[in-house]
Residue, then its C-alpha position, 0 to 999 in steps of 0.5 A: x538605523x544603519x546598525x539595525x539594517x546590518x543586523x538584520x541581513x545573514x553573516x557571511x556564515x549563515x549565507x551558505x546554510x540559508x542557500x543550502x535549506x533553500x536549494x534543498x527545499x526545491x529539490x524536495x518540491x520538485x521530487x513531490x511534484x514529479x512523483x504526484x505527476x506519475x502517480x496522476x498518470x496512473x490514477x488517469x488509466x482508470x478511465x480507460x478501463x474501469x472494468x479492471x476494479x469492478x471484476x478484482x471487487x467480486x472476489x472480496x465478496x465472495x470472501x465476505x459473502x461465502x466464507x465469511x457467513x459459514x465460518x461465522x456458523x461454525x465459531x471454529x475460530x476465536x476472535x476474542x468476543x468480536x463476531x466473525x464477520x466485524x473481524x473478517x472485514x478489515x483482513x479481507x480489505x487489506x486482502x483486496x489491497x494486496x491483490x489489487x497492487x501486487x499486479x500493479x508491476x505489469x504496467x511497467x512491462x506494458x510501457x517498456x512494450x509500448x516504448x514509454x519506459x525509455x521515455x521516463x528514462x531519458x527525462x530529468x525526473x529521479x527513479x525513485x519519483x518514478x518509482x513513488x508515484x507508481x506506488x501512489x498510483x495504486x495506491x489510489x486505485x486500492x481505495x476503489x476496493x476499500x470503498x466496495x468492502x465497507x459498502x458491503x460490510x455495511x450492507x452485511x450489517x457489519x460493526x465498524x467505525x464510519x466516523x471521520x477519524x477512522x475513514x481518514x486512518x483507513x485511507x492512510x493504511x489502505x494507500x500505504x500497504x497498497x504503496x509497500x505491495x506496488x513497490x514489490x510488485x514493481x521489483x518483481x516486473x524488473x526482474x521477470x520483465x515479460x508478463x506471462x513470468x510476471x503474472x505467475x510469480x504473482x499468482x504464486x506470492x499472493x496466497x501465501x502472503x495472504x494465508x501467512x498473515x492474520x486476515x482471516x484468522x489470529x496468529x496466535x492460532x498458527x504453528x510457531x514458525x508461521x507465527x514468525x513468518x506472519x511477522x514479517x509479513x508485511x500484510x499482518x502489520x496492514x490488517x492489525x493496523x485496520x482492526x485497530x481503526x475499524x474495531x475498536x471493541x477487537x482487544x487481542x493481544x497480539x495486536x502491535x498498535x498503530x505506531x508500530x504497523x505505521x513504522x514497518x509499513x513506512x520502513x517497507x515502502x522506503x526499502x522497497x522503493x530504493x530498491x525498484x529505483x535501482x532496478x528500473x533501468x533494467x526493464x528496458x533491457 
């Protein structure tokens, strides 16, 4: 008994290791519970002002409603069989997420206005949770819009999957291409740190992210070099991901799959939110 009982207790060796995983795995509960605290924090401010997301869902329909019904007249662009509208949706979706979370870097300025980015600073929790939950936050704000797009998009009869697989693959593209454009947003609002300068760089950068990417039209009807450029734009990763999900009768084949749109998105966000840690002490100077 006495044997069994030694045998079942870590060597000398394996002592270490099993303090090492230990401590390792509090560091990651701790960073997940502050980053989800943060990202709360954010989600909460939607009480205060609701009338933020129902004024940024007039523009998504106008899109559908206007462009989306006359382009649909005019068959100028081909979508390889799929009606104009089924193939519009999720671009314009993808489009709401990015103006909804390409300003979310503003708040940070109001903070720093308000005193409050000090506070973070002064605190225990790390930059990047910081960082991740402001991310997370608009994240969440973004599934308002994708919920005011599908509504639309079913009441406009259009064709796509509702079932529970694809609302879930929805929710994961929609919070992480709304996490990568927050992250840049964020980066922008360091480095501008006022927010008359934050809202123009901003109105700057959405359209030509917007235009340079595969939301209201294939790539494979732009000139080369923007096809280049559509490549790297992280918006084309996010809507070629959504028609996937959403279209399963779309076959393009400039379509890169989901693994692929899941890898860069992740990629993305992950430099991006090393970036804004490093950043981020600078809005409080």
């Amino acid at each position: 008994m006495r044997l069994r009982q030694l045998d079942a207790q870590p060597s000398g060796l394996d002592r270490p290791r099993a303090s090492a995983a230990a401590a390792v795995l509090r560091s990651l509960t701790a960073f997940v519970s502050k980053t989800l605290a943060i990202a709360d924090m954010e989600v909460r401010k939607l009480r205060h002002d609701p009338t933020e997301l129902a004024t940024r869902a007039i523009q998504p329909a106008l899109w559908l409603l206007i462009f989306g019904q006359v382009m649909s007249r005019a068959h100028a662009i081909d979508t390889a069989g799929t009606p104009y509208l089924d193939f519009l949706t999720p671009g314009i979706l993808a489009q709401s997420v990015l103006f909804i979370a390409i300003f979310n870097g503003i708040s940070i300025i109001w903070e720093r206005d308000l005193g409050i980015v000090h506070k973070f600073l002064a605190s225990p929790t790390p930059r990047a949770a910081l960082v991740m939950g402001k991310a997370l936050g608009g994240g969440v704000r973004a599934l308002v819009q994708a919920v005011v797009v599908m509504a639309l998009g079913l009441a406009m009869g259009v064709t796509v999957r509702y079932d529970a697989a694809a609302i879930g693959g929805l929710i994961v593209f929609v919070v992480l291409g709304a996490a990568v454009f927050s992250s840049f947003s964020l980066i922008i609002a360091c480095l501008v740190k006022t927010r008359e300068r934050f809202m123009g760089v901003g109105q700057l950068l959405t359209m030509p992210l917007f235009f340079a990417s595969n939301a209201i039209y294939p790539t494979a009807m732009m000139p080369h070099a923007l096809q280049v450029i559509s490549r790297l734009n992280p918006l084309t990763y996010q809507v070629d991901a959504l028609r996937i999900i959403l279209l399963p009768q779309f076959s393009a084949r400039q379509q890169f799959g989901l693994p692929m749109d899941f890898m860069v998105l992740s990629g993305a966000l992950v430099v991006l939110v090393a970036i804004s840690a490093r950043l981020y002490p600078h809005i409080a100077q």
